[in-house]
C-alpha positions in Angstrom: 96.0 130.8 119.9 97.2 128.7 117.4 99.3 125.4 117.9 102.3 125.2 115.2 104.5 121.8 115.3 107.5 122.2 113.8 109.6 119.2 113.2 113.4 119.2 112.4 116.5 117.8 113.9 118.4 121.5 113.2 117.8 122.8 116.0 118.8 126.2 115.8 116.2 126.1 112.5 113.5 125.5 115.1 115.1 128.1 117.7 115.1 130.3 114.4 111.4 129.8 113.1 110.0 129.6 116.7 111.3 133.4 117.9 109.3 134.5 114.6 106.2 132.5 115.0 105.7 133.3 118.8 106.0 136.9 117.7 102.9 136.3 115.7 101.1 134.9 118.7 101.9 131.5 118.0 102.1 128.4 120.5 105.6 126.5 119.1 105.9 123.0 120.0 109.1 121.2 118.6 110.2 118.0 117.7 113.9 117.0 116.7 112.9 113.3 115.0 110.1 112.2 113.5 108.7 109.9 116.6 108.6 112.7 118.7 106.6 114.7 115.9 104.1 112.1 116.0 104.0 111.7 119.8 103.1 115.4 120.1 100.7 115.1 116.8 98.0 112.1 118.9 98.5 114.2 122.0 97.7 117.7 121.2 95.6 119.4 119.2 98.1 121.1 116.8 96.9 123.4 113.7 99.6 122.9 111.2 103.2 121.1 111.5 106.3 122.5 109.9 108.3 119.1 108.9 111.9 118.5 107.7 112.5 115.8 105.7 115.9 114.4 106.5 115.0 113.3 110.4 116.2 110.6 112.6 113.9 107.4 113.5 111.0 108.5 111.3 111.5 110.7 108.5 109.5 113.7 106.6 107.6 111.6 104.3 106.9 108.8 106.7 105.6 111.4 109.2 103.4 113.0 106.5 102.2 109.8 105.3 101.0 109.2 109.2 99.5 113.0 109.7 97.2 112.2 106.5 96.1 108.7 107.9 94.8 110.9 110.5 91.0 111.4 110.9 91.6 115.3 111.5 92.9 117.3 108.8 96.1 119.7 109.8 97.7 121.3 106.8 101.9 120.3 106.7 104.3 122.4 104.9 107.8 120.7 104.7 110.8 122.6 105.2 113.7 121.0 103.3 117.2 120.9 102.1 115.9 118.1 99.5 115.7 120.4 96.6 115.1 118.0 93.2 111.5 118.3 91.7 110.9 114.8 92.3 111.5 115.2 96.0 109.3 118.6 95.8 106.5 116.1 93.7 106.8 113.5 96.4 106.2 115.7 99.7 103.3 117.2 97.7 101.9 113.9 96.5 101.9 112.6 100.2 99.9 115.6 101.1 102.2 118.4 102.1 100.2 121.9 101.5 103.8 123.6 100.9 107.3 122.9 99.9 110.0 125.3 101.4 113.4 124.6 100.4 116.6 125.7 102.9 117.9 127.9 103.3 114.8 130.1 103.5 114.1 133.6 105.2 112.1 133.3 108.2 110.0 136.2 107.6 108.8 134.3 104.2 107.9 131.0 106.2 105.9 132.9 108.8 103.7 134.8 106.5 103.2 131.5 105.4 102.2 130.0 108.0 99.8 133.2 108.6 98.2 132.3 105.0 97.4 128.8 105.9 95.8 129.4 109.2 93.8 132.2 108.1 92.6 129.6 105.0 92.3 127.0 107.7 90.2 129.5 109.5 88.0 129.9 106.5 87.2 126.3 105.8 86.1 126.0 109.8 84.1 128.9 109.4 82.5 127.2 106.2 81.8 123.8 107.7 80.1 125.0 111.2 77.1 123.7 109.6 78.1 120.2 109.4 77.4 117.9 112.1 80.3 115.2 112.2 79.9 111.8 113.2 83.0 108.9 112.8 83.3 109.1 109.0 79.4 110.6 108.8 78.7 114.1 107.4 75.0 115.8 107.6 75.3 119.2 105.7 72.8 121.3 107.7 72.8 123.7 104.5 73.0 121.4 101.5 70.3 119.0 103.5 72.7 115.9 102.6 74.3 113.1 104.1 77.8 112.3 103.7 79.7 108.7 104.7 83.4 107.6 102.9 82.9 110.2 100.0 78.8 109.3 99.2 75.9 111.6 99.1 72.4 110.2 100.4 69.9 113.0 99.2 67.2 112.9 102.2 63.6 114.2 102.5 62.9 116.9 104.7 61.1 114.7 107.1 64.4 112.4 107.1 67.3 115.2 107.5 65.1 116.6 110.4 65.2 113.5 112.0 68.7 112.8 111.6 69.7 116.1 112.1 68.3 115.5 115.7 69.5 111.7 116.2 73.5 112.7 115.3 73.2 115.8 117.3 73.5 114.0 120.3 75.2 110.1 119.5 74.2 108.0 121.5 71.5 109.9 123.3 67.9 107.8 123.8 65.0 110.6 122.1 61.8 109.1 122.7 59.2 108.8 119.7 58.0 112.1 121.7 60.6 114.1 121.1 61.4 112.4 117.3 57.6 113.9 116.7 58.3 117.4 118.0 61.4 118.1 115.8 60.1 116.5 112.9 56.3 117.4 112.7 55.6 120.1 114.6 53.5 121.3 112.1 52.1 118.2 111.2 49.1 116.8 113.5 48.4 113.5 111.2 52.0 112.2 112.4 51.7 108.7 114.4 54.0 106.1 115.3 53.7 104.2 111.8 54.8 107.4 110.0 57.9 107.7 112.8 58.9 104.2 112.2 58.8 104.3 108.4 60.9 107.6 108.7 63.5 105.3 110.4 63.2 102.6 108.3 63.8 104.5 105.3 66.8 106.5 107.2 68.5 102.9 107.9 67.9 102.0 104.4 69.7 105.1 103.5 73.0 105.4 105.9 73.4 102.0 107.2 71.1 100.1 109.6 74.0 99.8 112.0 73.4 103.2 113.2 69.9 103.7 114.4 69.5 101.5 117.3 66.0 100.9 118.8 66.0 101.0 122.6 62.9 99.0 123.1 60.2 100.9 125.4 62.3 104.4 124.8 63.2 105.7 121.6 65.8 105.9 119.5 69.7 106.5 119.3 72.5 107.3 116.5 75.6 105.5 116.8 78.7 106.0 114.7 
């Protein structure tokens, strides 16, 4: 089930919104300033937030502003009586996904929100094949490694490796185990070729994140 924010000091909007978004099987959690948006926001896992502009303590744009310094993406549709274009190009410029202007019909903002969730659906079901790591990417498909916006193009004997090393952060694999995943196939493999492998792999991503637990193996950290 999918968790909806919606944000607005009218509360009889959010009574409103919230009998037509339940219907859809939605969980509603509401918020009548911007404070309490956020509050809810780094304490549950919410899917998309519906925000007003014009709230008390912190308003629309400051609390979009905070949603996109976020590390987890959730798409934000405002919900407005702030009609000008130059309000419109500011929510959009701070990262709102949709600008609905009041008063609005309630059957319009729910398909809405249906449309963003089933594209947020889609982009999930497209990045399942990316391990995650901090601000680390490793595109299982691609065979690429991604940190702040860069692509590091590996070898195969590389992404195997560090497929297996960010699988599990902070997990100890042994040279053992490094061996097995990398080169199964591969019976000329010793511990010269596994250390040169991650040598080249701190070259690469950072040195900082493949730590050498002396007598054991190896571990990712992010």
């Amino acid at each position: 089930m999918p968790n909806i924010l919606i944000a607005d000091d009218e509360k009889e909007i959010v009574r409103l919104l919230k009998i037509y978004l339940e219907s859809d099987g939605i969980a509603v959690y509401e918020a009548n300033d911007g404070v309490q948006a956020l509050e809810i926001i780094k304490n549950t896992e919410i899917d998309l937030a519906l925000v007003d502009i014009m709230m008390p303590k912190i308003d629309g744009y400051q609390l979009i502003k905070a949603i996109r310094e976020r590390e987890n993406y959730i798409p934000v549709m405002v919900i407005s009586a702030k009609v000008t274009l130059s309000d419109r190009v500011l929510g959009i410029d701070l990262g709102a996904d949709d600008y609905i202007t009041k008063p609005f019909e309630p059957l319009e903002v729910a398909a809405k929100v249906r449309a963003q969730l089933r594209r947020l659906n889609v982009t999930h079901t497209e990045s399942k094949n990316v391990i995650t790591a901090g601000d680390m990417q490793l595109d299982l498909d691609k065979c690429i490694f991604i940190k702040n916006g860069e692509v590091t193009e590996l070898t195969k004997s590389e992404f195997k490796v560090l497929e297996l090393l960010m699988s599990q952060p902070k997990r100890v694999f042994t040279k053992e185990q490094i061996y097995e995943t990398a080169w199964y196939d591969d019976g000329a493999v010793d511990d010269n070729t596994i250390r040169v492998i991650i040598s080249r792999l701190r070259d690469k991503i950072g040195s900082e994140h493949i730590k050498t637990i002396r007598g054991l193996g190896y571990r990712f950290e992010t």
